[in-house]
C-alpha positions as CSV (number, residue, x, y, z in Angstrom):
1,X,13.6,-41.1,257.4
2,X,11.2,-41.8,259.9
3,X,11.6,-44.5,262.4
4,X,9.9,-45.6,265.9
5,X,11.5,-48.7,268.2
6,X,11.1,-49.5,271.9
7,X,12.4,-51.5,274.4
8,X,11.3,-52.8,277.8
9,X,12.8,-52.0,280.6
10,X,11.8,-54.1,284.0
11,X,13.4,-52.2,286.7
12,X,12.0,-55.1,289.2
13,X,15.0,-57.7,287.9
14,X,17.1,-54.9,286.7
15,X,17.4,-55.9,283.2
16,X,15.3,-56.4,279.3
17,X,12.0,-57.6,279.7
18,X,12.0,-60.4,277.3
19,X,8.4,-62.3,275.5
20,X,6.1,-59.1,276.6
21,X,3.9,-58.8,274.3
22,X,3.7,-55.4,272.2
23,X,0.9,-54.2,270.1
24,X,1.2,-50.8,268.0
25,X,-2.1,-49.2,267.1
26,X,-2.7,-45.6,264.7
27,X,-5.3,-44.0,266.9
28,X,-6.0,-41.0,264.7
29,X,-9.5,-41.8,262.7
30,X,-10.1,-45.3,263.9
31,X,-7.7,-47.7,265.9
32,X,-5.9,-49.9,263.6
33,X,-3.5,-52.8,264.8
34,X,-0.2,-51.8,262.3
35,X,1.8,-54.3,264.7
36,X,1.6,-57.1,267.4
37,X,5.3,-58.6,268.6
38,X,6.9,-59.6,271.1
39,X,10.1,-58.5,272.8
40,X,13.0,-60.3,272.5
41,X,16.2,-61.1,275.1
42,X,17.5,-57.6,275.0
43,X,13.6,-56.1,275.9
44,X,12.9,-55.1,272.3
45,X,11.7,-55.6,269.1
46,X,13.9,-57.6,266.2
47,X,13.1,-54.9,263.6
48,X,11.4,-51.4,264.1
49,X,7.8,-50.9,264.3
50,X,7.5,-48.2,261.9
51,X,9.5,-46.6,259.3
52,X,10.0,-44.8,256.0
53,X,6.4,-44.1,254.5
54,X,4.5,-46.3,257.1
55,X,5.2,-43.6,259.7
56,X,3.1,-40.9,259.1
57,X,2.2,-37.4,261.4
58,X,-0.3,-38.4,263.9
59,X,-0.9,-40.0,267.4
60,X,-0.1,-44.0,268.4
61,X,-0.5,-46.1,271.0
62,X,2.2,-48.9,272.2
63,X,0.5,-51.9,274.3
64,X,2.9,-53.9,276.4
65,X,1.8,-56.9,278.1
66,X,3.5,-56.4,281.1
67,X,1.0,-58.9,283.4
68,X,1.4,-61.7,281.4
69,X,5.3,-61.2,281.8
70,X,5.6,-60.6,285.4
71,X,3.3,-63.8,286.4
72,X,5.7,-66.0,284.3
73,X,8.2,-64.8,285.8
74,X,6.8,-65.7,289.3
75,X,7.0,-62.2,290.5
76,X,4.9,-61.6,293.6
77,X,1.6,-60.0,292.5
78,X,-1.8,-58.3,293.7
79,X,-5.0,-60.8,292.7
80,X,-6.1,-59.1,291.0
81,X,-2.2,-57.6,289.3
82,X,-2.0,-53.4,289.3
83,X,-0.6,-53.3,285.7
84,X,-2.0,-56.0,282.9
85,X,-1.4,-53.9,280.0
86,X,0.4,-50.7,280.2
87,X,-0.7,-48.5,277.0
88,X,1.2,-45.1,276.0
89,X,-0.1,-43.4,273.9
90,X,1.9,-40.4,271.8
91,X,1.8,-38.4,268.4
92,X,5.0,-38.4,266.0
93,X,6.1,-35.9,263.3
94,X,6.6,-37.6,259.8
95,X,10.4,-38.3,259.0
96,X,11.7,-37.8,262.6
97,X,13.2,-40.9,265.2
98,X,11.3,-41.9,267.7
99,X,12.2,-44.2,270.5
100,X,9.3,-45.0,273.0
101,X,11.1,-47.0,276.0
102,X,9.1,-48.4,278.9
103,X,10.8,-48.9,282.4
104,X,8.1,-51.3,284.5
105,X,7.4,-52.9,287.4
106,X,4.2,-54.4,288.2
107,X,4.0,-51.6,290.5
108,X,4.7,-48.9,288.3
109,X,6.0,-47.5,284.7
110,X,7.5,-44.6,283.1
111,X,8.4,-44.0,279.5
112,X,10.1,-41.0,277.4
113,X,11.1,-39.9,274.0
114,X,14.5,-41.5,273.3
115,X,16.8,-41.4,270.1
């Protein structure tokens, strides 16, 4: 059955980046909003973002208000910030796992496929 979580990752504090704001999106045809949550203590979301039939072949993209965080946090910024939203954007198989992790600081960000 197909399935596709993330968690954030803020490698400034060294743990979960918790209330970021995450949007999903189905970029294929048109770009449709399938999802908008936020993260919770542990850096992710309280159920997955897709799965079963919702999760179809084709390309997404993950939005993760990583500005908004960092400022609330007080972390030291650029005016104006280098990262406000971070967006990844990726393509899926039908049926297969997907975890889509983001490691951030407001510096920089990486992501890859997890399991």
């Amino acid at each position: 059955m197909g399935r596709l979580s993330t968690h954030i990752l803020d490698t400034t504090h060294g743990g979960p980046a918790a209330q970021v704001g995450i949007r999903l999106y189905a970029v294929d045809a048109d770009r449709e909003l399938l999802a908008s949550v936020v993260s919770n203590a542990d850096g992710r979301t309280d159920e997955a973002l897709l799965s079963g039939d919702a999760m179809g072949t084709g390309t997404y993209e993950l939005e993760f208000d990583v500005g908004e965080y960092f400022a609330r946090l007080g972390t030291p910024l650029d005016d104006p910030a280098f990262l406000d939203t971070v967006v990844i954007r990726f393509s899926v198989k039908a049926g297969e796992a997907y975890h889509v992790p983001l490691l951030v600081s407001p510096w920089s960000y990486s992501t890859y496929r997890g399991s």
